[in-house]
PDB file of N, CA, C and O in Angstrom, chain B, residues numbered from 101:
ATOM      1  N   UNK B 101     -63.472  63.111 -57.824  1.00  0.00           N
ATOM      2  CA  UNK B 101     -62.105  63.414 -57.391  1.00  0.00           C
ATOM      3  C   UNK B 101     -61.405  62.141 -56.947  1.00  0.00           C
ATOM      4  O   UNK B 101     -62.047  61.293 -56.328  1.00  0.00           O
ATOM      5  N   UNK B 102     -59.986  61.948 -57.262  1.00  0.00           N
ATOM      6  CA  UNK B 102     -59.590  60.914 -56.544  1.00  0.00           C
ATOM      7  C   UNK B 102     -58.677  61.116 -55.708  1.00  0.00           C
ATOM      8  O   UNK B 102     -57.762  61.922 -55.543  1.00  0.00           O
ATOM      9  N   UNK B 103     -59.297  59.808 -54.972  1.00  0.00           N
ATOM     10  CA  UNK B 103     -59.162  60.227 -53.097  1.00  0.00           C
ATOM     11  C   UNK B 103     -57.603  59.603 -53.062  1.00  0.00           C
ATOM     12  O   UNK B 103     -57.468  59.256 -51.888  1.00  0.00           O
ATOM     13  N   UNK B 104     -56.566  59.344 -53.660  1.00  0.00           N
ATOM     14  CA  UNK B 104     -55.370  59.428 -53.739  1.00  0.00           C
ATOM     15  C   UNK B 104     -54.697  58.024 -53.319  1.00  0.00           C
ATOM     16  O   UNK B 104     -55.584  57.185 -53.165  1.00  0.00           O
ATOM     17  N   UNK B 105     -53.820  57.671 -53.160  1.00  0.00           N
ATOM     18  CA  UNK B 105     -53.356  56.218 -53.538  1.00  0.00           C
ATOM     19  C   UNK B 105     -53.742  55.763 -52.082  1.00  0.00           C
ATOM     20  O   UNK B 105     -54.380  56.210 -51.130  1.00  0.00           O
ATOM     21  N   UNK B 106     -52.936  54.507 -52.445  1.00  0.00           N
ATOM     22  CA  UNK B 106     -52.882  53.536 -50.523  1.00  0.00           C
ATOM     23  C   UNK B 106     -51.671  53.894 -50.649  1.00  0.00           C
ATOM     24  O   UNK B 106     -51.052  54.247 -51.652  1.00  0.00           O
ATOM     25  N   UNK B 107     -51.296  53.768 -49.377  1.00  0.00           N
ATOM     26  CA  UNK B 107     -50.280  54.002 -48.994  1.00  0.00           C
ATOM     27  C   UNK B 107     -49.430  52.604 -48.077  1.00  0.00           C
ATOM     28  O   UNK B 107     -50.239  51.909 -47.463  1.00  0.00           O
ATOM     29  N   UNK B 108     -48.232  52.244 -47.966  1.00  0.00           N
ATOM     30  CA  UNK B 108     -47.719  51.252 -47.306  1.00  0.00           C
ATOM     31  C   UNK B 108     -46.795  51.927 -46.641  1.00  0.00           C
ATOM     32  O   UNK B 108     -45.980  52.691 -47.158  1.00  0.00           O
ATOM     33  N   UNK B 109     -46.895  51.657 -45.429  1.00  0.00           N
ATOM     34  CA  UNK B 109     -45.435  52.386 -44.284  1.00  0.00           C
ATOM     35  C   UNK B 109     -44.589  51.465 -43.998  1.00  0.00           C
ATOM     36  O   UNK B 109     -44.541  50.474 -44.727  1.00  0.00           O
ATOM     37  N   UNK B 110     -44.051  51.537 -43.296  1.00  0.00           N
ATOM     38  CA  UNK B 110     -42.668  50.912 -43.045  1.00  0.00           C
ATOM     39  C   UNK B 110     -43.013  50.261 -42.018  1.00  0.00           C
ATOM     40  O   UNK B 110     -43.629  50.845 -41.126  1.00  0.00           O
ATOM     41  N   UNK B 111     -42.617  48.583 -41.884  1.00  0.00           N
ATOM     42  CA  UNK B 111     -42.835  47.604 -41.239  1.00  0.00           C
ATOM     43  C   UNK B 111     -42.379  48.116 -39.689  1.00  0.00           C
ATOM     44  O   UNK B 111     -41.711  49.145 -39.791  1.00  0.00           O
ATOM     45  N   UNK B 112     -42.542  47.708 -38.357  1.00  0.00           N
ATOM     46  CA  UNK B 112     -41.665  47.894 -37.391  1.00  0.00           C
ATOM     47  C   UNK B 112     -42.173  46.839 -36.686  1.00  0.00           C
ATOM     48  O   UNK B 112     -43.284  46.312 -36.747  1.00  0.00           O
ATOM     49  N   UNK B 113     -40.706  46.467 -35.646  1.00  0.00           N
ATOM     50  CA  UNK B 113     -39.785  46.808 -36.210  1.00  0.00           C
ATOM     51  C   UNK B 113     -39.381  45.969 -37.107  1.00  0.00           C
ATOM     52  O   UNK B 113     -39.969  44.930 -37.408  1.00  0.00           O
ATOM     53  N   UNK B 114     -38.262  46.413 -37.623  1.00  0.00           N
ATOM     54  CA  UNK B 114     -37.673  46.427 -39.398  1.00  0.00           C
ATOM     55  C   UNK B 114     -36.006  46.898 -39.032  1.00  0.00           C
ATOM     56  O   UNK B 114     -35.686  48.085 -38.967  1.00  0.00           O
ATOM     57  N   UNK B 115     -35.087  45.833 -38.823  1.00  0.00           N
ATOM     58  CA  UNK B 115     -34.872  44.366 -38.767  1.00  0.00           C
ATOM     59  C   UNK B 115     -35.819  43.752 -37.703  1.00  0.00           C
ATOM     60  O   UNK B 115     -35.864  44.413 -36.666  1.00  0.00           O
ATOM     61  N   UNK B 116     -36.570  42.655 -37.727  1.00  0.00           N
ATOM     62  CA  UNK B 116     -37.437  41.859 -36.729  1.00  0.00           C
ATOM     63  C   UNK B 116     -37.085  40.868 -36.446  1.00  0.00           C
ATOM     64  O   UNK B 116     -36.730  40.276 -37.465  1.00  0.00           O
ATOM     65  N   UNK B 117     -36.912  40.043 -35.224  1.00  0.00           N
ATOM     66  CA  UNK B 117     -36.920  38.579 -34.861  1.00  0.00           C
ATOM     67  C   UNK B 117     -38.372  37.436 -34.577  1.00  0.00           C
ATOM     68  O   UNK B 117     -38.570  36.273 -34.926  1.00  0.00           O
ATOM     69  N   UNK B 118     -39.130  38.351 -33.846  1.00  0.00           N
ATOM     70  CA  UNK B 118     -40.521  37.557 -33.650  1.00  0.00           C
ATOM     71  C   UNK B 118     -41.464  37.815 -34.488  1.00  0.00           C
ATOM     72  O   UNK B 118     -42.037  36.903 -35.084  1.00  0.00           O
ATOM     73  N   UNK B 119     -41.796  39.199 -34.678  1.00  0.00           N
ATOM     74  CA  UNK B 119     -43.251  39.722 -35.037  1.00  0.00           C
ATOM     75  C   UNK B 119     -42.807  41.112 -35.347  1.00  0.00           C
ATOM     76  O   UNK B 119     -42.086  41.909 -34.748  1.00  0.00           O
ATOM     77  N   UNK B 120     -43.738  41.170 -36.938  1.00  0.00           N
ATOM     78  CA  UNK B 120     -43.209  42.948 -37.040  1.00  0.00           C
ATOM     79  C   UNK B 120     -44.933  43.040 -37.725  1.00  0.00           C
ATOM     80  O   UNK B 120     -45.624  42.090 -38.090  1.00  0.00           O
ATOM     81  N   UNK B 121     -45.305  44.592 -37.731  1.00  0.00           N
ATOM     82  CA  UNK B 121     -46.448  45.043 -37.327  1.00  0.00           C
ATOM     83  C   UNK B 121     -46.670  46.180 -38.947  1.00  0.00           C
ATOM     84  O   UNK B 121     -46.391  47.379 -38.953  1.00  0.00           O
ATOM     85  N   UNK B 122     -47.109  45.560 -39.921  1.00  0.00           N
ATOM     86  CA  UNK B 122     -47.306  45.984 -41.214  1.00  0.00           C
ATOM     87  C   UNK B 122     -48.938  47.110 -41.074  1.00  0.00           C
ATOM     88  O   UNK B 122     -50.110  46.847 -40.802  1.00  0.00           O
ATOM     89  N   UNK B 123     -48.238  48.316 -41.406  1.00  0.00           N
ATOM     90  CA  UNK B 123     -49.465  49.598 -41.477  1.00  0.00           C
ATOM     91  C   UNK B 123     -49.400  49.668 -42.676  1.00  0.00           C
ATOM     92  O   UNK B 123     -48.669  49.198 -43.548  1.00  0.00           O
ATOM     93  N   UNK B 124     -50.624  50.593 -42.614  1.00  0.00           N
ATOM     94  CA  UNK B 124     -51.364  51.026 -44.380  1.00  0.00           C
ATOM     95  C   UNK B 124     -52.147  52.055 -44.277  1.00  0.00           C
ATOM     96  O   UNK B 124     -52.571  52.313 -43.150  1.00  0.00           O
ATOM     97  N   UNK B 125     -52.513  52.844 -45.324  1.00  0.00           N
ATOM     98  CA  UNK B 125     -53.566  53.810 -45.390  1.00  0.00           C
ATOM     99  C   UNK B 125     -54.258  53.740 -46.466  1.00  0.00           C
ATOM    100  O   UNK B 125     -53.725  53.999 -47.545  1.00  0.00           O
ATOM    101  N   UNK B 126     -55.735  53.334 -46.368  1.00  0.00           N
ATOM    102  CA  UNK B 126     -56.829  53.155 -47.452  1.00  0.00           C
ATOM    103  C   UNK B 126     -57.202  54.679 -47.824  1.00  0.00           C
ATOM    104  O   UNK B 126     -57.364  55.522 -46.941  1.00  0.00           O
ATOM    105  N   UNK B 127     -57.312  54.936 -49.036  1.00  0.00           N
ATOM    106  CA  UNK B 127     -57.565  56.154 -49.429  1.00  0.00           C
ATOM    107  C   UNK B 127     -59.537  55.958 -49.293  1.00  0.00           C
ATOM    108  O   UNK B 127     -60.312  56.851 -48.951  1.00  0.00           O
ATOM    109  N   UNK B 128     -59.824  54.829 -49.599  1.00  0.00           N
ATOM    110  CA  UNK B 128     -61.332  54.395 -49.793  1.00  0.00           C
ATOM    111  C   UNK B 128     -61.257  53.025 -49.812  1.00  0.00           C
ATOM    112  O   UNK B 128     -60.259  52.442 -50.236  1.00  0.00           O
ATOM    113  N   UNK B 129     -62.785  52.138 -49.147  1.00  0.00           N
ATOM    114  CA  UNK B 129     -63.157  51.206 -48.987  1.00  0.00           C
ATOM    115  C   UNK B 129     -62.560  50.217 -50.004  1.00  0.00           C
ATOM    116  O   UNK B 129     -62.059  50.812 -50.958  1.00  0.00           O
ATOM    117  N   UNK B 130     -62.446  48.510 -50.090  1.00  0.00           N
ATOM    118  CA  UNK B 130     -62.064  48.102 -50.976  1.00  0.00           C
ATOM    119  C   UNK B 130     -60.974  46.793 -50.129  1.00  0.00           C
ATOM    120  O   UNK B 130     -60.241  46.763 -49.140  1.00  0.00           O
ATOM    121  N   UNK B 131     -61.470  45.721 -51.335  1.00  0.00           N
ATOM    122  CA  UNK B 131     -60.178  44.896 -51.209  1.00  0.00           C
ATOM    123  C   UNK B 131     -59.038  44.659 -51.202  1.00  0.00           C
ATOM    124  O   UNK B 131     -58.435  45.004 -52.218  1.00  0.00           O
ATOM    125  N   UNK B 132     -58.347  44.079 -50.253  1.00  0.00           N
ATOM    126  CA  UNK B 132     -56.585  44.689 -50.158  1.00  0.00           C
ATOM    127  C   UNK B 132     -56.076  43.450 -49.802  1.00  0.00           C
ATOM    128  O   UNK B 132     -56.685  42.740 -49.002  1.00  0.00           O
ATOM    129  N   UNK B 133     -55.164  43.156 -50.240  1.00  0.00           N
ATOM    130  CA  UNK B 133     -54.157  41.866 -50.445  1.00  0.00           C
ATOM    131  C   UNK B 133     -52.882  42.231 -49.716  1.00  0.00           C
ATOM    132  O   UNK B 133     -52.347  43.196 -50.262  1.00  0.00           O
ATOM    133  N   UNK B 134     -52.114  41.710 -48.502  1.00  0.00           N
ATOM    134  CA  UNK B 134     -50.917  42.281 -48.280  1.00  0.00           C
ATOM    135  C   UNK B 134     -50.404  40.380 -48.217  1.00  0.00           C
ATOM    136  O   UNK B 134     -50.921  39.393 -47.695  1.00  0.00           O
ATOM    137  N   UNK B 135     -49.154  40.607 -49.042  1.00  0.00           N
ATOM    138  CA  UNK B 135     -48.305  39.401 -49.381  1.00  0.00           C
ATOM    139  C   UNK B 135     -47.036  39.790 -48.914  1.00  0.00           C
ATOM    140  O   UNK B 135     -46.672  40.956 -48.763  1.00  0.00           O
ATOM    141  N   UNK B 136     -45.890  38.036 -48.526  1.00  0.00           N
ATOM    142  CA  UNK B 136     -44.892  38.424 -47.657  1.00  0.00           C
ATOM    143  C   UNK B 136     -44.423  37.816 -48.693  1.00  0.00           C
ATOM    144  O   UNK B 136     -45.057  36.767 -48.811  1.00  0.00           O
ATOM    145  N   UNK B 137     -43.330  37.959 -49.842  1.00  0.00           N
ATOM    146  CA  UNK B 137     -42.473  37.414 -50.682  1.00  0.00           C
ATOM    147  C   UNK B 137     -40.509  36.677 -50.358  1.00  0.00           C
ATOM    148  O   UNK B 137     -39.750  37.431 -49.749  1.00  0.00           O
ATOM    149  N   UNK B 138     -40.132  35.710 -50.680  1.00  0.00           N
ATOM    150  CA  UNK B 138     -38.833  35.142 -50.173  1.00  0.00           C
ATOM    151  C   UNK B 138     -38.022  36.342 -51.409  1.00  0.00           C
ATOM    152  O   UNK B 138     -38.747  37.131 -52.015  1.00  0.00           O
ATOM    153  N   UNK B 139     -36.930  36.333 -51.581  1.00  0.00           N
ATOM    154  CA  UNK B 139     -35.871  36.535 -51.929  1.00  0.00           C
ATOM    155  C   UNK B 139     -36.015  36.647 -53.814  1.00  0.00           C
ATOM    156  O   UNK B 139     -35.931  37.510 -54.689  1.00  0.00           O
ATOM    157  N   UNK B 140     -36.355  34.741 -53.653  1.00  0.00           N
ATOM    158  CA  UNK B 140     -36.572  34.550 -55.177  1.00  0.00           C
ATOM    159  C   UNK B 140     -37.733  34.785 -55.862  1.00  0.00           C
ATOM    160  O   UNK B 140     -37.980  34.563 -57.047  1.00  0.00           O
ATOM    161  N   UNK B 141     -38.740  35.470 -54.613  1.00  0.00           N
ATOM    162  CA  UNK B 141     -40.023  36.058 -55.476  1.00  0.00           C
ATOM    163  C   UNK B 141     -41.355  35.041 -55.135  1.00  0.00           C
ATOM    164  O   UNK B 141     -42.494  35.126 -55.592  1.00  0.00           O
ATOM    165  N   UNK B 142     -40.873  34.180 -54.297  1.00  0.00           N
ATOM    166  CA  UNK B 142     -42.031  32.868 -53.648  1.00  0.00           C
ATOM    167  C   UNK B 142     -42.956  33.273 -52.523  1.00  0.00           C
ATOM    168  O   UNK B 142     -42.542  33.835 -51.509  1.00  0.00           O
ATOM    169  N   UNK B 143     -43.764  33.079 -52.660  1.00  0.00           N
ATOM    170  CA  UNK B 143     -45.022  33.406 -51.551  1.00  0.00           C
ATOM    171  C   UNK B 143     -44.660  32.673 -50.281  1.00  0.00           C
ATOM    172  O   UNK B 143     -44.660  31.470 -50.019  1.00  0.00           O
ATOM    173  N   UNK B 144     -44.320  33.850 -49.493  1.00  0.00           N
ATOM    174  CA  UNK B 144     -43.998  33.137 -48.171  1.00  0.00           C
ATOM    175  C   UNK B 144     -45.851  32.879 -47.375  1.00  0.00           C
ATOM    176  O   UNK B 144     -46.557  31.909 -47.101  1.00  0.00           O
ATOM    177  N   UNK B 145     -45.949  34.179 -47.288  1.00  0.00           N
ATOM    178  CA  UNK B 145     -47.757  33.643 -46.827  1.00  0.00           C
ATOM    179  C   UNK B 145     -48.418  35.135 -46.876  1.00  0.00           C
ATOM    180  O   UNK B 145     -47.903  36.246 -46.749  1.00  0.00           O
ATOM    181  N   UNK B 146     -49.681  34.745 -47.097  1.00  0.00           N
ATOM    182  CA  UNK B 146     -50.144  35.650 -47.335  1.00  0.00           C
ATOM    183  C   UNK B 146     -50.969  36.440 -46.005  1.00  0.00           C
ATOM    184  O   UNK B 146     -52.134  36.100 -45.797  1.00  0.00           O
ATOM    185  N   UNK B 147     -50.622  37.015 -45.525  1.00  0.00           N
ATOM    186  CA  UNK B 147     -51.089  37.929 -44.340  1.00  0.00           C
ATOM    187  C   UNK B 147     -52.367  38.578 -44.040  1.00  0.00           C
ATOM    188  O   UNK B 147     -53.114  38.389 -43.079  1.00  0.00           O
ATOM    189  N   UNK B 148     -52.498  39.469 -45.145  1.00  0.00           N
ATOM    190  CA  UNK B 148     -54.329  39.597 -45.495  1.00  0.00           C
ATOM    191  C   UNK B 148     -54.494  39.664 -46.599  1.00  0.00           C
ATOM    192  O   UNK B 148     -53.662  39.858 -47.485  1.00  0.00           O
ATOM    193  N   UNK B 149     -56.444  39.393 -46.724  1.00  0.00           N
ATOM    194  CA  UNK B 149     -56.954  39.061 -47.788  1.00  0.00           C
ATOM    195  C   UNK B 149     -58.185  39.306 -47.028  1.00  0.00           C
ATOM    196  O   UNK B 149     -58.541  38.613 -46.075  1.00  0.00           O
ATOM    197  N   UNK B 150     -58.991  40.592 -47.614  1.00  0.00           N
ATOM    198  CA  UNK B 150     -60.169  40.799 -46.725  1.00  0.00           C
ATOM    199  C   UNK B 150     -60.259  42.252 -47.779  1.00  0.00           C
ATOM    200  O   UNK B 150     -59.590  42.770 -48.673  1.00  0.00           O
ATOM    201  N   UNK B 151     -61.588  42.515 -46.998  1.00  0.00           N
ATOM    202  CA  UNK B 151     -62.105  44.030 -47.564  1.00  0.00           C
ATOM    203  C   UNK B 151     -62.352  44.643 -46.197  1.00  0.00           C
ATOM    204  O   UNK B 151     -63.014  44.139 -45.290  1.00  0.00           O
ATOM    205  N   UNK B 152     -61.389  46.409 -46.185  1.00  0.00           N
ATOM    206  CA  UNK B 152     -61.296  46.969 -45.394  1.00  0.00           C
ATOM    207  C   UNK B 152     -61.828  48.417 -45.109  1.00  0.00           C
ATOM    208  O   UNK B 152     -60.813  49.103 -45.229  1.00  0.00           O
ATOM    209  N   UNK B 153     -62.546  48.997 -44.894  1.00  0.00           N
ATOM    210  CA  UNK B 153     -62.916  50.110 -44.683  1.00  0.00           C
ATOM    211  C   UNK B 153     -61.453  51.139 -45.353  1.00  0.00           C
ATOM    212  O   UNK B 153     -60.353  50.612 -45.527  1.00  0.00           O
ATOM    213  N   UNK B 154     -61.707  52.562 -45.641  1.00  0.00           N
ATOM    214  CA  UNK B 154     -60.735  53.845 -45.905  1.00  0.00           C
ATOM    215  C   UNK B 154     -60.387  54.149 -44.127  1.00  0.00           C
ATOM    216  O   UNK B 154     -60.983  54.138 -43.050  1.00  0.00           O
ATOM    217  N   UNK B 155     -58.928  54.430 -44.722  1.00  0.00           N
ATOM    218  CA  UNK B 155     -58.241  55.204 -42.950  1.00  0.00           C
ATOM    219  C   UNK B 155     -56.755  53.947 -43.065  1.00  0.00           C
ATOM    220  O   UNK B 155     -56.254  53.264 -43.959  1.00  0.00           O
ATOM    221  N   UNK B 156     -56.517  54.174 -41.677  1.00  0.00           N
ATOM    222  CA  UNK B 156     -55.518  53.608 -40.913  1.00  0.00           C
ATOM    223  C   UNK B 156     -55.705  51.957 -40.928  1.00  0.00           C
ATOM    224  O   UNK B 156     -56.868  51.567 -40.820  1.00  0.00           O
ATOM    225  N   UNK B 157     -54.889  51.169 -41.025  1.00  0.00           N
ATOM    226  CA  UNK B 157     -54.546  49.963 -40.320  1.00  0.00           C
ATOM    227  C   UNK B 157     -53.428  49.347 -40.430  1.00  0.00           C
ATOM    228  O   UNK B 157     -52.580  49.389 -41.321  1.00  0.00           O
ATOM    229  N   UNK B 158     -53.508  48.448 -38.930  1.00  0.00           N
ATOM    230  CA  UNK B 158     -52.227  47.166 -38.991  1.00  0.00           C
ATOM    231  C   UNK B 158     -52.598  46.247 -38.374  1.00  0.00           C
ATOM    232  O   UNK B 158     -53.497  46.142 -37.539  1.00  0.00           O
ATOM    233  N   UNK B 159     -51.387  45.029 -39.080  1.00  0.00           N
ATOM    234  CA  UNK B 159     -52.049  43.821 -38.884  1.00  0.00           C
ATOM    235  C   UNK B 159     -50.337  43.233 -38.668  1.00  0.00           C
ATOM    236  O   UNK B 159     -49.374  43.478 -39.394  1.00  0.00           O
ATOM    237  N   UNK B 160     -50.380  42.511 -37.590  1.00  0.00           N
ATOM    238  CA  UNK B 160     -49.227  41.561 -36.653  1.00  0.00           C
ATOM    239  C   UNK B 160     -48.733  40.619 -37.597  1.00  0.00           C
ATOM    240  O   UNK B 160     -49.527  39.755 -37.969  1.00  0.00           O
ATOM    241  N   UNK B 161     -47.642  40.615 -38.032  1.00  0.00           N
ATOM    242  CA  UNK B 161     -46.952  39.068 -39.012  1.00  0.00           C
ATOM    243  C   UNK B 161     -45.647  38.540 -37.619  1.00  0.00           C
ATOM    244  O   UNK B 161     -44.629  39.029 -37.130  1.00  0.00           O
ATOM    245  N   UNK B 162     -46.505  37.236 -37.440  1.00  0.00           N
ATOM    246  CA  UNK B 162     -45.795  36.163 -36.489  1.00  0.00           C
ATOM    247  C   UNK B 162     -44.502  35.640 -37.242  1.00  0.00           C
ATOM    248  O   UNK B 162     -44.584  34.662 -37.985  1.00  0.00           O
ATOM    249  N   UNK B 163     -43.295  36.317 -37.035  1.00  0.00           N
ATOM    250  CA  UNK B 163     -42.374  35.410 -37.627  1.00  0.00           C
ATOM    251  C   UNK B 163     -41.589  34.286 -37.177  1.00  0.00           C
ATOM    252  O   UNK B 163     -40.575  33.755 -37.632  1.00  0.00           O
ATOM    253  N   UNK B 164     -42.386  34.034 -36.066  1.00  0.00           N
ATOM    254  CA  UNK B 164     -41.485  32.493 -35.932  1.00  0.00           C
ATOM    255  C   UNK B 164     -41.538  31.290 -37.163  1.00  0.00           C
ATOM    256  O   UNK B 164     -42.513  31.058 -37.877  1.00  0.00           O
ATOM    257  N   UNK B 165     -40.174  30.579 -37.202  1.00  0.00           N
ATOM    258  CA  UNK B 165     -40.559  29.688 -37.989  1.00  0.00           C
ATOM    259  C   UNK B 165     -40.123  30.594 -39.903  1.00  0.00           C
ATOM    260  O   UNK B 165     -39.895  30.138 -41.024  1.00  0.00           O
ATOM    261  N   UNK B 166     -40.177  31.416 -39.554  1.00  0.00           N
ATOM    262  CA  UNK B 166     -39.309  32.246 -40.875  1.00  0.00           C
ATOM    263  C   UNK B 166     -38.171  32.402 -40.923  1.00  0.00           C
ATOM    264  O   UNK B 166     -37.535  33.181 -40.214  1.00  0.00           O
ATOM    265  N   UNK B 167     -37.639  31.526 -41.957  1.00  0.00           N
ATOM    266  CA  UNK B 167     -35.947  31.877 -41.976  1.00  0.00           C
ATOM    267  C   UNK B 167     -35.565  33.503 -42.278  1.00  0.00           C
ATOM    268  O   UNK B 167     -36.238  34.339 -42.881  1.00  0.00           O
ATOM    269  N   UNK B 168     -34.317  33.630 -41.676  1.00  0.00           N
ATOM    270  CA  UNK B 168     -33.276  34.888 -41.566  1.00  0.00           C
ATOM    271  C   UNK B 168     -33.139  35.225 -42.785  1.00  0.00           C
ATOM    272  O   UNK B 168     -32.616  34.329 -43.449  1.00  0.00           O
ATOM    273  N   UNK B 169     -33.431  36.287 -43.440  1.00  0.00           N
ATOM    274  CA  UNK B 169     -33.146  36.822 -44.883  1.00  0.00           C
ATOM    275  C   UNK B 169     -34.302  37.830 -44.985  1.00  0.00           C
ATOM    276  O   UNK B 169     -35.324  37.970 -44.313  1.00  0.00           O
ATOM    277  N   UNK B 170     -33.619  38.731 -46.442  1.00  0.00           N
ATOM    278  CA  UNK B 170     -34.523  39.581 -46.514  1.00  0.00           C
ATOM    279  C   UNK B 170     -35.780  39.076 -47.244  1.00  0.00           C
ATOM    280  O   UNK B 170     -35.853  38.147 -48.049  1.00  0.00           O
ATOM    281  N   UNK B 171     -36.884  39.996 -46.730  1.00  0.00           N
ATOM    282  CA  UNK B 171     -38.322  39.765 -47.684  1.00  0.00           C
ATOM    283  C   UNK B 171     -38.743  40.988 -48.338  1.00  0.00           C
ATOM    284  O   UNK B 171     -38.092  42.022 -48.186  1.00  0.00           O
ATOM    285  N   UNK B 172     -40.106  40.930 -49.274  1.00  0.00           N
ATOM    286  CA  UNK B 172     -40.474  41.526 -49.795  1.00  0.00           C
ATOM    287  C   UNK B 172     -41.920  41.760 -49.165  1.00  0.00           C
ATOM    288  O   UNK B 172     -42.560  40.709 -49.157  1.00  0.00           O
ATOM    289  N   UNK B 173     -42.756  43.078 -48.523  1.00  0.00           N
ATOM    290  CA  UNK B 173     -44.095  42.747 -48.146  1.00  0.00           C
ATOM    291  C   UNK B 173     -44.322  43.416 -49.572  1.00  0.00           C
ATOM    292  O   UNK B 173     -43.501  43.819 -50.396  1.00  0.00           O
ATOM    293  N   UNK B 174     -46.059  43.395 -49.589  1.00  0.00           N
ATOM    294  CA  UNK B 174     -46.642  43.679 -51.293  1.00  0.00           C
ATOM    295  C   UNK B 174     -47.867  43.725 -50.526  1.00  0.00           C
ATOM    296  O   UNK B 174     -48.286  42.886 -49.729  1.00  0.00           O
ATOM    297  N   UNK B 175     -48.540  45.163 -50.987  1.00  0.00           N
ATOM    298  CA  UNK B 175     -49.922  45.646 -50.388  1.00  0.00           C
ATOM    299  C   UNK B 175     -50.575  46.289 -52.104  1.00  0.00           C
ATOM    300  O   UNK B 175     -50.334  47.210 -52.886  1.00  0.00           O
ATOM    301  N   UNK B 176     -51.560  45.037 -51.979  1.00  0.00           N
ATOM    302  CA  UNK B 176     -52.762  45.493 -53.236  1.00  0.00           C
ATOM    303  C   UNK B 176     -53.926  45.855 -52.852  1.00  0.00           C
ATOM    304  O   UNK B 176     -54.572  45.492 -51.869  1.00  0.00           O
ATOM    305  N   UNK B 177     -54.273  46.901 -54.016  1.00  0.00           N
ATOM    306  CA  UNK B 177     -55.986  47.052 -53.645  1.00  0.00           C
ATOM    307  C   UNK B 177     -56.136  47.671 -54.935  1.00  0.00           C
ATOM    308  O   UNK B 177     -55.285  47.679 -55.824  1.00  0.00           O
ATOM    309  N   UNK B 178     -57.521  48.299 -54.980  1.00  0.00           N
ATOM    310  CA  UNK B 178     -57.930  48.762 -55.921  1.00  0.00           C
ATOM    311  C   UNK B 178     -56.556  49.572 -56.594  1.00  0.00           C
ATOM    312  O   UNK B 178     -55.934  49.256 -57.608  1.00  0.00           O
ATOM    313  N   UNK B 179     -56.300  50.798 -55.603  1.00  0.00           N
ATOM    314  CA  UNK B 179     -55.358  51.856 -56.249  1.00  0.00           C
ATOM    315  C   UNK B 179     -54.036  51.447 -56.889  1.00  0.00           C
ATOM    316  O   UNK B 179     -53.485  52.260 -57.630  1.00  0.00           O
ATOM    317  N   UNK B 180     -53.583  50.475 -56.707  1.00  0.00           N
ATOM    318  CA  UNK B 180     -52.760  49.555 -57.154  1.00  0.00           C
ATOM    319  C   UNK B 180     -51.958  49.056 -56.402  1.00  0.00           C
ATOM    320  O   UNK B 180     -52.544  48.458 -55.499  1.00  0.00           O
ATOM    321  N   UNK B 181     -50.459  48.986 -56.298  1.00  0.00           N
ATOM    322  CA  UNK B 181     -49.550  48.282 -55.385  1.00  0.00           C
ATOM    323  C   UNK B 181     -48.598  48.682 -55.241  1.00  0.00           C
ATOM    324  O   UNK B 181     -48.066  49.347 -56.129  1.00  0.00           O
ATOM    325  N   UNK B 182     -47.641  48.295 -53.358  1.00  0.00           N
ATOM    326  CA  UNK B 182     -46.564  49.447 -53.326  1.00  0.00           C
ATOM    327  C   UNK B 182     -46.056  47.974 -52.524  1.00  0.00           C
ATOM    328  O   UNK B 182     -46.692  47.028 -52.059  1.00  0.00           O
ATOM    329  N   UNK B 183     -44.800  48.245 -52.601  1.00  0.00           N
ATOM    330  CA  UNK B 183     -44.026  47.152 -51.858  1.00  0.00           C
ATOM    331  C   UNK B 183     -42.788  47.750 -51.076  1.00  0.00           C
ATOM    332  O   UNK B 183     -42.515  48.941 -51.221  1.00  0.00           O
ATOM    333  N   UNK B 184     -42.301  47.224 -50.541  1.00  0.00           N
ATOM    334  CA  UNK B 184     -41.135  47.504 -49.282  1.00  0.00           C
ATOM    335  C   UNK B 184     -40.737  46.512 -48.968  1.00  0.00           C
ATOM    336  O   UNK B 184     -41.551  45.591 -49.030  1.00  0.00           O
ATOM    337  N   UNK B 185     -38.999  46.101 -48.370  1.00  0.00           N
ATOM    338  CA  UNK B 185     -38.603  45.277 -47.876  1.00  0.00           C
ATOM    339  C   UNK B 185     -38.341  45.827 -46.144  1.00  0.00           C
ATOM    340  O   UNK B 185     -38.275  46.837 -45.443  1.00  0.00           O
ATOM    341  N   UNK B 186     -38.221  43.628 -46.090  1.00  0.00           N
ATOM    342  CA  UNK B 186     -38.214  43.632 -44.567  1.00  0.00           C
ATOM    343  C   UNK B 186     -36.853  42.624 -43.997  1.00  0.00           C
ATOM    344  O   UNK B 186     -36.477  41.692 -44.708  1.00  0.00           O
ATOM    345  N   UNK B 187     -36.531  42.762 -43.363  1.00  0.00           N
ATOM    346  CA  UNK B 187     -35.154  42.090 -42.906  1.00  0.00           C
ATOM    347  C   UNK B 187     -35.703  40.825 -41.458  1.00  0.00           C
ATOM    348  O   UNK B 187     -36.261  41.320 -40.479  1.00  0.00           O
ATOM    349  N   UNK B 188     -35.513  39.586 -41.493  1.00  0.00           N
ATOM    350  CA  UNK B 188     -36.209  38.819 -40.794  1.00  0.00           C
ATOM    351  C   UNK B 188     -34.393  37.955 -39.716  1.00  0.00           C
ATOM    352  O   UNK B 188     -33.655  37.162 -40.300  1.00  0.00           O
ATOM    353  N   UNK B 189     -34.196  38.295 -38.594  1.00  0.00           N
ATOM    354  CA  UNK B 189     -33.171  38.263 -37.990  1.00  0.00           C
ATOM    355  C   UNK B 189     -33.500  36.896 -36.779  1.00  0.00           C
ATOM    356  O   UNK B 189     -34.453  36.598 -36.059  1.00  0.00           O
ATOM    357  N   UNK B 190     -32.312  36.399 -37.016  1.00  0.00           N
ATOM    358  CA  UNK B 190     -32.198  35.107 -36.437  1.00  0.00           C
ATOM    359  C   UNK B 190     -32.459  35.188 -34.980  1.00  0.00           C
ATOM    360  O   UNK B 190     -32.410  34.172 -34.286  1.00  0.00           O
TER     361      UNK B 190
END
């Protein structure tokens, strides 16, 4: 049976100035990639890169030092990939 996609939620907060707090839901165990993209599609940095147990998690993105504009986060894993934007405020 398949145990059904990952899931990516919504950054908060979302518009952010310091630090916004990226959740997820692993359907099953497995490697997961979450990437922060600029505007024109450039790797701002990559946030995680690890293998995570199935369930719940989040992980803190420090935005100091990130210019004001919108981004793109991007969460991979096995089940494939879901993306959402994030608004990064001066």
């Amino acid at each position: 049976a398949n145990p059904g996609p990952t899931q990516l939620h919504a950054a908060a907060p979302n518009p952010t100035r310091d630090a916004t707090t990226f959740s997820f839901t692993l359907a099953r165990e497995g490697r997961v990639r979450l990437d922060v993209f600029d505007i024109r599609g450039r790797l701002v940095e990559r946030v995680l890169d690890t293998t995570k147990e199935a369930g719940n998690h989040r992980v803190v993105w420090d935005t100091h030092g990130v210019a004001s504009g919108v981004y793109t986060y991007v969460l991979r894993s096995q089940a494939g990939q879901e993306s959402r934007k994030l608004v990064k405020l001066q």
